[in-house]
C-alpha positions in Angstrom: -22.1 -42.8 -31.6 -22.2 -45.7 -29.6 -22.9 -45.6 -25.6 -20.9 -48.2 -24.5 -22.2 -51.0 -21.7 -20.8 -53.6 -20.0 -22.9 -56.3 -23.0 -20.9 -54.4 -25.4 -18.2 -52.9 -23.9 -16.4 -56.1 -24.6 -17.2 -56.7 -28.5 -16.2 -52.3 -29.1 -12.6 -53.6 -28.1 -12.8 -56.6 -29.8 -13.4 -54.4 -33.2 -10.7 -52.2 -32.2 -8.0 -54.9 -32.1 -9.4 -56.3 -35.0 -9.2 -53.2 -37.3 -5.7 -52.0 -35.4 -4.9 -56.0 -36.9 -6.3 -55.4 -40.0 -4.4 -51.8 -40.7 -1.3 -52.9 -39.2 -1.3 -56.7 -40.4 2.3 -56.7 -41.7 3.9 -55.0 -38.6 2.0 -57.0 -36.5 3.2 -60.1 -37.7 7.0 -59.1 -38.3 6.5 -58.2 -34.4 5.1 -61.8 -33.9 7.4 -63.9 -35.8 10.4 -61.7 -34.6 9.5 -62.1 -31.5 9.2 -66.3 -32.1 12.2 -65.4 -34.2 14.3 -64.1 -31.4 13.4 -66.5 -29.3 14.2 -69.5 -31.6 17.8 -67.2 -31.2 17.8 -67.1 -27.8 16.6 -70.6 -26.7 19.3 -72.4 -29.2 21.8 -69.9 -28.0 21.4 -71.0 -24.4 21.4 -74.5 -25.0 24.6 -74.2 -27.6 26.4 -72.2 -24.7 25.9 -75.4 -22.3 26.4 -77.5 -24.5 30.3 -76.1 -25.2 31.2 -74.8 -22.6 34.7 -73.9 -23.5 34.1 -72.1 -26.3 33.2 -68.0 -26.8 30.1 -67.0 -26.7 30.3 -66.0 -30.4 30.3 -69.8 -31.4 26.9 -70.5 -29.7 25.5 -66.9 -31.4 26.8 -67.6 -34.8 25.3 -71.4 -35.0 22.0 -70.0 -33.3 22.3 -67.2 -35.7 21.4 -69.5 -38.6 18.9 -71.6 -36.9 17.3 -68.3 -36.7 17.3 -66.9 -39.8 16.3 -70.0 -41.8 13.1 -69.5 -39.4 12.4 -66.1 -40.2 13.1 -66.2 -44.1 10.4 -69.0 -44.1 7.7 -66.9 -41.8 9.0 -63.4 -43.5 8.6 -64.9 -47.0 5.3 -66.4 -46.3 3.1 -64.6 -43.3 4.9 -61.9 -43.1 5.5 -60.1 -47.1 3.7 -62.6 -48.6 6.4 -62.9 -51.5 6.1 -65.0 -54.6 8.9 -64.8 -56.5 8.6 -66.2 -59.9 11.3 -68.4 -61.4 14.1 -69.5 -59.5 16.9 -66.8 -60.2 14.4 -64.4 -58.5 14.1 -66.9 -55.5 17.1 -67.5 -54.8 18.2 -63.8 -55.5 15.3 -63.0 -52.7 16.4 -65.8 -50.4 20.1 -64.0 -50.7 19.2 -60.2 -50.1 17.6 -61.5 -47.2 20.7 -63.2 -45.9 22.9 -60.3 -46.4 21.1 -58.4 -44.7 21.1 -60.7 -41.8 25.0 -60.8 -42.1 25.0 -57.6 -41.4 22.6 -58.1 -38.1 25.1 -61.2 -37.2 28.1 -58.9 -37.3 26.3 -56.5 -34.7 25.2 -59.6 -32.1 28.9 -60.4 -32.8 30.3 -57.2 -32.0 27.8 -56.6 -28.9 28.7 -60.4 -27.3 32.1 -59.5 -27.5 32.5 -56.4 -26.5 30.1 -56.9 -23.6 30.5 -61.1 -22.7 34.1 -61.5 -24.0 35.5 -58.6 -22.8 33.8 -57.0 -19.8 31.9 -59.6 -18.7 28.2 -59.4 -18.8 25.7 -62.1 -18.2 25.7 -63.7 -22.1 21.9 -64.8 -22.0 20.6 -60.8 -21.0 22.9 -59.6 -23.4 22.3 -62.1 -26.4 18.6 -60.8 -25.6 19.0 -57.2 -25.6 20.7 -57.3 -28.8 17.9 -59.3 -30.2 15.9 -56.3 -29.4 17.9 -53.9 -31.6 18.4 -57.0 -34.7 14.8 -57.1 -34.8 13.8 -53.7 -35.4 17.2 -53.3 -38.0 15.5 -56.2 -39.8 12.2 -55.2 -40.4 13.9 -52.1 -41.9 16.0 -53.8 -44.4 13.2 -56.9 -45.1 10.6 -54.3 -45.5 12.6 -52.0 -47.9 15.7 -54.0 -49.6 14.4 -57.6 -49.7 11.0 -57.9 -49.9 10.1 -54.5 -51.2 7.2 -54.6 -53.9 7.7 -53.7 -57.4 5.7 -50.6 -58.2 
């Protein structure tokens, strides 16, 4: 057992991180690039919203929606799963599992900006961000299990 000190205090919490990195690597990178992914989202949703101001806010999500999720396949794909599909039916058949299942997370920022902006009249930016909150943790689910799940 080690007695910690202030000399080593320092480098015992160091080597925890590290090993909480090293066991958790995959999580803890889905939480960083969601995170950059959401707010990727988030900044091109605000500056789409300025930038037409007459329209809904569901024209500003969807078009930040895809800036978005062509950043996350490529950090998913890459950092994150560390996928290498072989051939190019499997790619692109990768590249569309992971689309469709980001569909599916459109239609709920969707719903939620409408229902909450559109209708009753909550501030768009908060509520674009909470709902990032919920996508990102629906998308690790279906990446982790439907897209990029590992052949056994």
């Amino acid at each position: 057992m080690r007695i910690l000190t202030k000399q080593n205090c320092g480098g015992v919490l160091l080597d925890k991180i590290l090993s909480f990195i090293k066991r958790y690597r995959e999580q803890v990178l889905y939480l960083i690039f969601g995170v950059l992914t959401t707010a990727v989202d988030q900044v091109s949703f605000m500056i789409l919203l300025r930038l037409l101001p007459t329209a809904t806010s569901v024209v500003p999500a969807v078009a930040s929606w895809i800036i978005a999720v062509s950043f996350a396949y490529t950090t998913n794909r890459k950092w994150v799963f560390r996928t290498q599909s072989t051939g190019i039916p499997a790619f692109f058949l990768e590249a569309a599992l992971f689309y469709i299942a980001r569909v599916f997370s459109l239609l709920i920022t969707v719903v939620i900006m409408w229902m909450l902006v559109d209708r009753r009249g909550y501030n768009a930016d908060l509520t674009k961000l909470a709902s990032g909150i919920i996508v990102v943790i629906l998308n690790y689910v279906l990446s982790k299990f439907w897209v990029f799940k590992r052949q056994r």
